[in-house]
C-alpha positions in Angstrom: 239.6 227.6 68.1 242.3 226.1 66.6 241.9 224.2 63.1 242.0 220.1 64.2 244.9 218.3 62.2 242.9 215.8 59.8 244.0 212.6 60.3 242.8 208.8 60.1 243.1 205.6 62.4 246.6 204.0 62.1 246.0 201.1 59.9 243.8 202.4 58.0 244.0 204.4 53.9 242.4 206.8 52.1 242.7 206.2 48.2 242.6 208.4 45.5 240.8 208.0 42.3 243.6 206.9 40.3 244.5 204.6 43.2 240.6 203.2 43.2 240.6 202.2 39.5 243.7 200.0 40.5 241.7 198.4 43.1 238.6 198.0 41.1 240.8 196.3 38.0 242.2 193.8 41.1 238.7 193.2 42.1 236.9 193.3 38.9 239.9 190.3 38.0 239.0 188.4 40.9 235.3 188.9 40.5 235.8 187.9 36.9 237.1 184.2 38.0 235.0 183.9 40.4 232.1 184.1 38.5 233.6 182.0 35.2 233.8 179.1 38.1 230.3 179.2 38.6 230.2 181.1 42.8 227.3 183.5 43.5 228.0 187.2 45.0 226.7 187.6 49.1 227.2 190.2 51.2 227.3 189.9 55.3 226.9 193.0 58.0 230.1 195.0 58.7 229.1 193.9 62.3 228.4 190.1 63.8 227.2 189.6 67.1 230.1 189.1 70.0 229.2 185.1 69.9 229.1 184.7 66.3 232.6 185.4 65.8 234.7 184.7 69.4 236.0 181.0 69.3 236.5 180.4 66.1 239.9 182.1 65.4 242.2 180.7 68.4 242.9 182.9 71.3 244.9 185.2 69.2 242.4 185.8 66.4 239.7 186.7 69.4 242.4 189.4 71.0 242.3 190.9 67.7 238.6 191.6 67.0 237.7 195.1 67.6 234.8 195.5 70.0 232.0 197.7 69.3 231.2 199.6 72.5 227.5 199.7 73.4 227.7 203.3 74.2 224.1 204.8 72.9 220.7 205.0 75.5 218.8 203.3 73.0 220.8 199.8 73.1 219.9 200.1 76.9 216.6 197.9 77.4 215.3 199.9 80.8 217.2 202.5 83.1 218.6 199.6 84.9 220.4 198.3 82.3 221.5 201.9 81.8 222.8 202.1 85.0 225.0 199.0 84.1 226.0 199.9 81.5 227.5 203.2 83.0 228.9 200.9 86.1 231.0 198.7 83.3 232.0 201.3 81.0 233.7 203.1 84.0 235.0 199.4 85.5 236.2 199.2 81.6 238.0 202.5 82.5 239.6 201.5 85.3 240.5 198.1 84.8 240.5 197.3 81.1 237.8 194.5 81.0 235.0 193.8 79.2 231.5 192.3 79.9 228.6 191.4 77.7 226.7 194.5 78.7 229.2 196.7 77.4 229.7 194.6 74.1 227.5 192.5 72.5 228.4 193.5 68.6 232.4 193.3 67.0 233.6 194.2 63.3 234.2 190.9 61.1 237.4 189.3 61.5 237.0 187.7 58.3 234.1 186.5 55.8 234.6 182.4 56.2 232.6 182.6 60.1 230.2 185.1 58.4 229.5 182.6 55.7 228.9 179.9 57.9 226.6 181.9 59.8 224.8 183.1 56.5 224.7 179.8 55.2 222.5 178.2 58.7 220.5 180.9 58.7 219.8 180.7 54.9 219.8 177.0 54.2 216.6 176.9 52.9 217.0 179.7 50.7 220.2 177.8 48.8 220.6 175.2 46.7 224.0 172.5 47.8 226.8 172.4 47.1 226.6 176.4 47.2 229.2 178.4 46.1 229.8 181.9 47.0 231.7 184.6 46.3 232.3 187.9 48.6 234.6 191.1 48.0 234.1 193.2 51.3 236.3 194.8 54.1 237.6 193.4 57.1 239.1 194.5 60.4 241.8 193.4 62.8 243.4 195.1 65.5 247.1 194.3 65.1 249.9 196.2 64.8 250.2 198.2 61.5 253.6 197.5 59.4 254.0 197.0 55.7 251.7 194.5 54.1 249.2 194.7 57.1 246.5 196.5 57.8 243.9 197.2 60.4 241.0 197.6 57.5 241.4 195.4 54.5 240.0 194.1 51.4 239.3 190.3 51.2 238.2 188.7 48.5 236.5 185.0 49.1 235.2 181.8 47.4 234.0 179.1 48.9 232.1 176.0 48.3 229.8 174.4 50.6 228.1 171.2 50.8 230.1 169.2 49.1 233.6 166.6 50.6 235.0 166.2 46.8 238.6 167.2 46.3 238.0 168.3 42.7 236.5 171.7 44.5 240.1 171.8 46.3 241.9 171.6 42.5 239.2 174.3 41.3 240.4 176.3 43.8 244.0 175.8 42.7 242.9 176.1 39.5 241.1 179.9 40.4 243.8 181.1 42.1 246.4 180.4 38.9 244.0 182.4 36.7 243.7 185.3 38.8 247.6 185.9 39.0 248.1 184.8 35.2 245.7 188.1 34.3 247.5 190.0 36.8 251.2 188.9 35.3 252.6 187.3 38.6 254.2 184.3 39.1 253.5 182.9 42.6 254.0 179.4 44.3 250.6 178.0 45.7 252.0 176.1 48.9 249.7 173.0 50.2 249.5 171.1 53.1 246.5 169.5 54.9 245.9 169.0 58.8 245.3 165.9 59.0 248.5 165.3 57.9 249.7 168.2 60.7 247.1 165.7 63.1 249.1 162.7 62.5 252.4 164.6 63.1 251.1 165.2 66.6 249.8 161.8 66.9 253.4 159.7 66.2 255.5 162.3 68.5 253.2 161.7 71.3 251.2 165.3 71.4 247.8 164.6 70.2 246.1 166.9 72.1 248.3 169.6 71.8 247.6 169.9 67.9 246.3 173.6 68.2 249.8 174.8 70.2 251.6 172.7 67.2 249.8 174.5 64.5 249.9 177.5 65.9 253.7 178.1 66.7 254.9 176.2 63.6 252.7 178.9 61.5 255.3 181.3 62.6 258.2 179.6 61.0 258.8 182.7 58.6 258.6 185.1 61.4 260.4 183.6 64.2 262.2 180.9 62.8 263.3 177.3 63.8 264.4 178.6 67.8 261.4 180.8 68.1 259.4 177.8 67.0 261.2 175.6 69.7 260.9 177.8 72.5 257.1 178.6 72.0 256.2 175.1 71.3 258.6 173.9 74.8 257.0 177.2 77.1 253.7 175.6 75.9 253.7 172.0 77.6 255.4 170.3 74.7 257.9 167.8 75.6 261.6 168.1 74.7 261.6 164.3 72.6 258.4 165.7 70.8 260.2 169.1 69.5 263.3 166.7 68.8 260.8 164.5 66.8 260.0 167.5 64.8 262.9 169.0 63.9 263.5 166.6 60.3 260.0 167.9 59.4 260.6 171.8 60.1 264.1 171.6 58.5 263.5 169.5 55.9 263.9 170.6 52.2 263.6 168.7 48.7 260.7 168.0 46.4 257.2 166.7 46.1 258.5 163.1 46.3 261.2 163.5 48.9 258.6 165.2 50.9 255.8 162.6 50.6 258.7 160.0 51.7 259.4 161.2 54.6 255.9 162.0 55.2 254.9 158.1 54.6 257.7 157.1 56.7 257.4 159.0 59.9 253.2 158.9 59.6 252.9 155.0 58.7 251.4 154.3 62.4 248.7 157.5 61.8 245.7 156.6 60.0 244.8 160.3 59.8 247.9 161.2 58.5 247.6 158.8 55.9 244.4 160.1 54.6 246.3 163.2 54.4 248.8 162.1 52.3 246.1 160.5 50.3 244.5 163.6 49.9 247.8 166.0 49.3 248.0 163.0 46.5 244.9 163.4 44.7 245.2 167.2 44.2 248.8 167.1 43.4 247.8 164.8 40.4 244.7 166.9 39.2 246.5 170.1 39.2 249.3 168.0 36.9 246.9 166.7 34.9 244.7 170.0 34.5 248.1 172.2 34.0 248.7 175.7 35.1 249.6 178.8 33.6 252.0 180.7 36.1 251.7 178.9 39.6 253.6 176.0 40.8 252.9 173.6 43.4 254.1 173.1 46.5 254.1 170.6 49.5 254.9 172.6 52.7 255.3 170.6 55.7 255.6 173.6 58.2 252.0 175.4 56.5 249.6 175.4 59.4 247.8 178.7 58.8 246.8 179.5 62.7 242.9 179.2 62.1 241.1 176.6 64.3 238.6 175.8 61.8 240.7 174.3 59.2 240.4 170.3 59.1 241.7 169.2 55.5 244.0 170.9 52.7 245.4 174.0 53.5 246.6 176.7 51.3 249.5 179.7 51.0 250.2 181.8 48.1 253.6 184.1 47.6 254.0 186.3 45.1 257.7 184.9 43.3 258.6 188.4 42.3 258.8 191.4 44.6 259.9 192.2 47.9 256.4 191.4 49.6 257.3 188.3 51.4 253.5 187.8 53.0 251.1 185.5 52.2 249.0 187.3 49.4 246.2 184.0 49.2 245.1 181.5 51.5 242.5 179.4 52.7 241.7 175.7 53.1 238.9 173.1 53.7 236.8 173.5 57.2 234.5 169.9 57.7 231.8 171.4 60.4 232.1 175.2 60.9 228.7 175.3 60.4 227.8 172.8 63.0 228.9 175.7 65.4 225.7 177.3 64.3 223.5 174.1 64.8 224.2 173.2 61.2 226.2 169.1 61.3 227.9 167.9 58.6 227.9 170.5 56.2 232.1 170.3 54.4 233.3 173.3 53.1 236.4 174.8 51.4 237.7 178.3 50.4 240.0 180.5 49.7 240.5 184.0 50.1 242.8 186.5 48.1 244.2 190.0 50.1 243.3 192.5 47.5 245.4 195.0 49.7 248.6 192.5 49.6 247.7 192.5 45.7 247.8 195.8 45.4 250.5 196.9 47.2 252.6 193.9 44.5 251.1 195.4 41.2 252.0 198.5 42.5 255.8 197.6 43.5 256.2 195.6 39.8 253.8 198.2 37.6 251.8 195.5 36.2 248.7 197.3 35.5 247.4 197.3 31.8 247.8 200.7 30.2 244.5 200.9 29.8 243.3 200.7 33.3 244.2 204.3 35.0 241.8 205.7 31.9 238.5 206.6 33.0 237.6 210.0 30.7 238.6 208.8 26.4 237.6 211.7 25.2 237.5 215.5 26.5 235.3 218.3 24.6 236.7 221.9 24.4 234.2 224.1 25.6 234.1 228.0 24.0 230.7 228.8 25.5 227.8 230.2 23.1 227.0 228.1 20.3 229.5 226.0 19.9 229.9 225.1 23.8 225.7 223.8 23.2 226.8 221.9 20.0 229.7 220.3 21.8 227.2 219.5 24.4 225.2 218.0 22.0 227.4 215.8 20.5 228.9 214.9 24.0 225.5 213.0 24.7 225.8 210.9 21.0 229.0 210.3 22.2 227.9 208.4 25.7 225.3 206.9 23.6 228.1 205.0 22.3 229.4 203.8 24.8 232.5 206.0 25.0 233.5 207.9 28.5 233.8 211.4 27.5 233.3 214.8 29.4 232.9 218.3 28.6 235.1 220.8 30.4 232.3 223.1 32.2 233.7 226.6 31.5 234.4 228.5 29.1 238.1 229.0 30.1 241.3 229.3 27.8 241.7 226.8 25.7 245.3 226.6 27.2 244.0 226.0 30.3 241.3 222.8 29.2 244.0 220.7 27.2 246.2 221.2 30.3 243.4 219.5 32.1 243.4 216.9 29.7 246.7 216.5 30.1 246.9 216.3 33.9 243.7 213.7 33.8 245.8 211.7 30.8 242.8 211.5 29.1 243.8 210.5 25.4 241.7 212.4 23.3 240.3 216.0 22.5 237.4 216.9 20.5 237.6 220.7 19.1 234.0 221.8 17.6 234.9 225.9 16.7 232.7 227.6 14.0 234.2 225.9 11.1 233.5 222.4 12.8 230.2 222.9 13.9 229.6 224.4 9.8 230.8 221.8 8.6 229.3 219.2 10.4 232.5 217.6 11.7 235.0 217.0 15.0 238.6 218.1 15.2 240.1 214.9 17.1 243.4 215.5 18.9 245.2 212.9 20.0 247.3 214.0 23.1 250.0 211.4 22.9 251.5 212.4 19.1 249.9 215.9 18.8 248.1 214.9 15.7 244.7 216.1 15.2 242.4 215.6 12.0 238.6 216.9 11.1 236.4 213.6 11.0 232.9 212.8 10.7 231.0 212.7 14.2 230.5 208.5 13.4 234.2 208.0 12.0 234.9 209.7 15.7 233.2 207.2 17.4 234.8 203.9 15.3 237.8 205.0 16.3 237.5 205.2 20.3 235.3 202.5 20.3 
């Protein structure tokens, strides 16, 4: 039999060590801020029931969920329901469709519909406003291209229980901290759908608010046209898509923005409490100050998600060649209510530690430091001096310091080429005359200088 070909699902990575201490710095930074803002760490099944997650994403996010197939004896409840469960796997076979007996479970989607299922069913378990944090994998069945992935990394905070805006500038706020650690400017875009509602409302296509959203969240992929012709094979009129061409085109600051906005929405109530809103945070962030994100109004920001009711959010790396959305999220009034929870306002953001990633790696902004696991490597000669090295390795620890002992014997040529090949920065050397005289010969790998030190002047040093 032949050897199979290892391989893995498209979509999907493997990552190496020295790849997965660049991942842990991005989501021990994001963890970090997180937790200096106060949010609590939960984790939610890789799995959610069929129901739990369907509806809640648009009909595009539901194509993309990926099924779980109930393919075991043991999910059967009797031999009937074995028997149909054969009957629709082999319908499924022939025909491509699905039915509840064949499904019933699906990989996340995201965290947000997770979180508002973990919040009903733990409501008296939590105190309000609740704010969590949650760094786990998610899945989506798209098509695999640069930036996007089948299996990826998100990294949420969200507040619940709570309608004040000042969690909406927090959030800002987060998000600037994050990329000031990680060295990269970005532009934190900002619009709100009730401003999007009131758009809708004045060019006569209230109830086609979803359609709106949803095609003008493609701007950046299809442009102005592809915009037009979804938004026209979709039922909207042709003076509606006229109506909306100033807003799609339009260019210019905060205040031009908010002009036109104030103009065209002055017979919307709901779009003026958009404004109003878009207002208050614009003047917080101001008046709190950030680091290395600006602001931005963007008209055309819909982000496709259903949930969304208030302030929406983008963020694009300003350096790089990544042109995707690296950060988003935005304020969702009753997702919980979907879950027989009412009236419970929430608002998140979520950062793509893969999207992160793949920037710090493009623009090499990792701290020197960080690829370092091992400080210190001990020489090992075996006999005596291979057990006193041992000994000393475990003071060593003690300390606090990462060090290893190589666990042969071998040449001493080939141990510092080890240490070499793992960059690790420093070798200890305990020979005969060492271990005699009580003392370490340190070798620092970067300038080849080495000196015979005291075992607690050793440890100063590297710690």
């Amino acid at each position: 039999m032949a050897a199979q070909k290892p391989s893995i699902p498209k979509g999907t990575r493997d990552f190496t060590p020295q790849e997965m201490v660049r991942r842990n710095y991005i989501f021990d930074t994001i963890r970090a801020v997180f937790r200096r803002y106060g949010y609590l760490p939960i984790e939610t099944p890789a799995m959610e029931t069929i129901e739990t997650l369907t509806g809640k994403y648009g009909d595009e996010g539901d194509q993309l969920l990926f099924k779980i197939l109930n393919s075991r004896p043991h999910e059967a409840r009797d031999e009937n329901q074995k028997v149909k469960m054969r009957e629709a796997f082999e319908r499924t076979l022939e025909q491509n469709t699905n039915t509840p007996v064949l499904t019933e479970k699906a990989l996340r989607y995201d965290l947000t519909v997770p979180f508002a299922r973990f919040v009903v069913q733990h409501q008296h378990e939590i105190t309000f406003p609740f704010r969590r944090y949650q760094i786990q994998p998610v899945w989506r069945a798209d098509r695999p291209q640069k930036g996007r992935y089948r299996e990826f990394y998100q990294c949420d905070a969200d507040v619940i229980g709570s309608n004040s805006l000042l969690n909406e500038v927090e959030l800002v706020q987060m998000i600037d901290d994050a990329f000031t650690t990680f060295d990269v400017p970005v532009t934190v875009k900002i619009n709100n759908r009730k401003i999007l509602s009131g758009i809708a409302e004045v060019i006569g296509e209230k109830e086609r608010i979803v359609t709106i959203t949803v095609a003008i969240d493609k701007l950046d992929k299809i442009g102005i046209e592809g915009v037009n012709k979804e938004l026209g094979e979709n039922g909207v009129s042709a003076s509606a898509i006229e109506k909306l061409q100033p807003l799609i085109a339009f260019t210019g600051d905060y205040a031009a923005k908010r002009e036109l906005l104030r103009n065209m929405l002055a017979g919307s109530e709901v779009g003026q409490k958009g404004i109003e809103e878009v207002d208050f945070i614009f003047a917080k962030v101001a008046e709190a100050g950030l680091q290395s994100a600006t602001v931005e109004l963007d008209i055309t920001l819909a982000r496709g998600l259903n949930y969304y009711t208030g302030a929406i959010f983008e963020v694009k790396a300003n350096v790089g060649s990544l042109s995707s959305s690296i950060c988003g999220g935005g304020r969702y009034d009753d997702l919980t209510g979907i879950f027989g929870l009412k009236d419970m306002s929430g608002v998140g953001i979520s950062f793509g530690a893969d999207r992160i990633y793949d920037v710090l790696n493009e623009l090499n902004r990792y701290p020197a430091d960080v690829t370092m696991s091992t400080q210190l490597l001990f020489i090992n000669f075996g006999d005596e001096d291979g057990n006193e090295a041992f000994r000393t390795l475990h003071k060593v620890r003690r300390a606090g310091i990462a060090a290893e002992i190589y666990p042969d014997a071998a040449k001493i040529q080939k141990q510092f080429k080890y240490a070499d090949a793992r960059q690790i920065p420093f070798v200890a050397v305990i020979g005969e005359s060492e271990r005699t005289a009580g003392k370490v010969m340190l070798k620092n790998m970067q300038s080849g200088e080495q000196e015979l030190v005291a075992l607690d002047e050793l440890i100063n040093r590297l710690t």
